[in-house]
C-alpha positions as CSV (number, residue, x, y, z in Angstrom):
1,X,-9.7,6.7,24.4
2,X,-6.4,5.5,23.0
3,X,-3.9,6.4,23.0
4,X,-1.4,5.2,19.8
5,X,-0.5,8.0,18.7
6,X,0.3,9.8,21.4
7,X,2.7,6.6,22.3
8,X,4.3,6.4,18.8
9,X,5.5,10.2,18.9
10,X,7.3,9.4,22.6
11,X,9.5,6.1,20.6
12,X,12.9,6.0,19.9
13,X,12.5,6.3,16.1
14,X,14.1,3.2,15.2
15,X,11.0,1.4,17.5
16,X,8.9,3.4,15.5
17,X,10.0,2.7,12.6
18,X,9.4,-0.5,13.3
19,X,6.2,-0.3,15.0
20,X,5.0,1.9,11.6
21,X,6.5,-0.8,9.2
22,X,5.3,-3.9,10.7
23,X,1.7,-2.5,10.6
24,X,1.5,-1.1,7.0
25,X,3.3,-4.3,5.7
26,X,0.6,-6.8,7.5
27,X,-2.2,-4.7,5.9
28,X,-0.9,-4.0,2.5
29,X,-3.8,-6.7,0.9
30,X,-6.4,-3.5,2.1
31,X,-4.8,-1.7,-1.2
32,X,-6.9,-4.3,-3.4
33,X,-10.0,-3.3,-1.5
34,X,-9.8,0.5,-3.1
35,X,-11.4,1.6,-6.0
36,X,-8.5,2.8,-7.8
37,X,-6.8,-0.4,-7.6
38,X,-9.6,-2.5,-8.7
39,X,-10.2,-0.3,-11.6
40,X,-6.6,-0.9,-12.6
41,X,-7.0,-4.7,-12.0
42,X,-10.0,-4.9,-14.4
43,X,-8.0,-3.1,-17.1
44,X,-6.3,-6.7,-17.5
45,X,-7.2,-10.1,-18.1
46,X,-5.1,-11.5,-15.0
47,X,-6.6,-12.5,-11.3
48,X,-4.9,-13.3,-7.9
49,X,-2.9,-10.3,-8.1
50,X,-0.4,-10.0,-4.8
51,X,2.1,-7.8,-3.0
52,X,5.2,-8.7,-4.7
53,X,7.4,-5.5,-3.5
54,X,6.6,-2.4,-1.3
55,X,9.0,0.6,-0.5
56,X,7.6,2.4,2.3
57,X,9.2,5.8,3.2
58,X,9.4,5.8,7.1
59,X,11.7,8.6,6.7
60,X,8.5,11.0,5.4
61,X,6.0,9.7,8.1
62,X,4.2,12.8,9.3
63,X,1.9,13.1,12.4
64,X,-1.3,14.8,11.5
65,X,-3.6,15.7,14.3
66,X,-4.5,12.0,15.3
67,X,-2.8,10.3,12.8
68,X,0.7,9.2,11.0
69,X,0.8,9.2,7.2
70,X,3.4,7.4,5.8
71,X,3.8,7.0,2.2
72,X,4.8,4.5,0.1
73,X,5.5,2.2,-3.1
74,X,3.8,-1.0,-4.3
75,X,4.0,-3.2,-7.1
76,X,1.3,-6.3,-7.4
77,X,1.9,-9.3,-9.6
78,X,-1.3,-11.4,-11.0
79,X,-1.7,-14.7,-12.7
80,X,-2.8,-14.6,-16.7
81,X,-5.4,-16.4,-18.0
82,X,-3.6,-18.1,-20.9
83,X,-7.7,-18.5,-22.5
84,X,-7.0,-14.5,-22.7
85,X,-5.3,-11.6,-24.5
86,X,-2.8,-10.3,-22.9
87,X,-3.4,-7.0,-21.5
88,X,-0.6,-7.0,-18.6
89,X,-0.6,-8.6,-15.1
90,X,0.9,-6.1,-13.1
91,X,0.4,-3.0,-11.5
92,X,2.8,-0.7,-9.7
93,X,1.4,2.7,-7.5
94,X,2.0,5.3,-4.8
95,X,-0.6,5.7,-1.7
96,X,-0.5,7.0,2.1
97,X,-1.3,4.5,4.4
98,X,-2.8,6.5,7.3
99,X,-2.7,5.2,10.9
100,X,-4.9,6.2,13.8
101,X,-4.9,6.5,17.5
102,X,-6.4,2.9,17.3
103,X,-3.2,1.9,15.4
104,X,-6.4,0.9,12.7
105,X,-4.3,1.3,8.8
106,X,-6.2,2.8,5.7
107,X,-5.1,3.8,2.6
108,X,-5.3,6.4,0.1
109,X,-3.8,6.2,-3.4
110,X,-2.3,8.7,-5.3
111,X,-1.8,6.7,-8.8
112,X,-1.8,3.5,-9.6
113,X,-1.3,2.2,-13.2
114,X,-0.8,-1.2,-15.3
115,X,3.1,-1.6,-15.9
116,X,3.4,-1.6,-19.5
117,X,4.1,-4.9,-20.4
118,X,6.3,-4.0,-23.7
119,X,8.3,-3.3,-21.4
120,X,8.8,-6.6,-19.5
C-alpha cells in the first residue's frame, strides 16, 4: 500500500507545494482528455489546442480521506483553420486536479467555456 499521502501531509509546506505543483503541471494535457473540455473544443473550428497558462491555488489544497484536491485555472490556445469561420480558438476553465496515495493526478472540471473572441 502507498503511502503518498500520508508522506505529503508530514512536508514542510513549501516541499509540498512543490511536490503538488510539479505533478499537476506535468499532467495538465489530461484536461483535454475530459468531456467537458472536448465539448468546448468542438464548439470551434481550431485544433492543437495547448496549455498556454495555469494558476493553481496551492494555498486551497485540501486532504480528503486519501487524496489532495487542489484547484485551479487554465487557459488553452488552438491553431485556426484559416479554410474556416471563426468561431474562437481558445478556451479558459476551472477544475480540481485530485491526487491519490499513488501520487496518480485526475481531474474534474467545474466550467470550462470558449473565451469570447470579440473580446480579443
Amino acid at each position: 500500500m502507498s503511502e503518498f499521502i500520508a508522506n505529503l501531509r508530514q512536508m514542510a509546506s513549501n516541499d509540498r507545494s512543490d511536490v503538488l505543483e510539479r505533478l499537476i503541471t506535468d499532467s495538465l494535457n489530461l484536461l483535454f482528455e475530459l468531456e467537458a473540455v472536448v465539448s468546448t473544443i468542438a464548439m470551434t473550428n481550431a485544433t492543437q489546442f495547448e496549455i498556454d497558462d495555469n494558476r493553481i491555488d496551492l494555498d486551497a489544497a485540501e486532504f480528503v480521506d486519501d487524496e489532495v484536491r487542489v484547484p485551479l485555472w487554465f487557459h488553452a490556445d488552438g491553431e485556426h483553420e484559416e479554410v474556416q469561420y471563426f468561431f474562437g480558438n481558445q478556451i479558459a476553465g476551472r477544475a480540481i486536479a485530485r491526487i491519490d496515495d499513488d501520487g496518480m493526478v485526475t481531474y474534474e472540471i467545474v466550467d470550462v467555456d470558449l473565451v469570447d473572441p470579440t473580446f480579443l
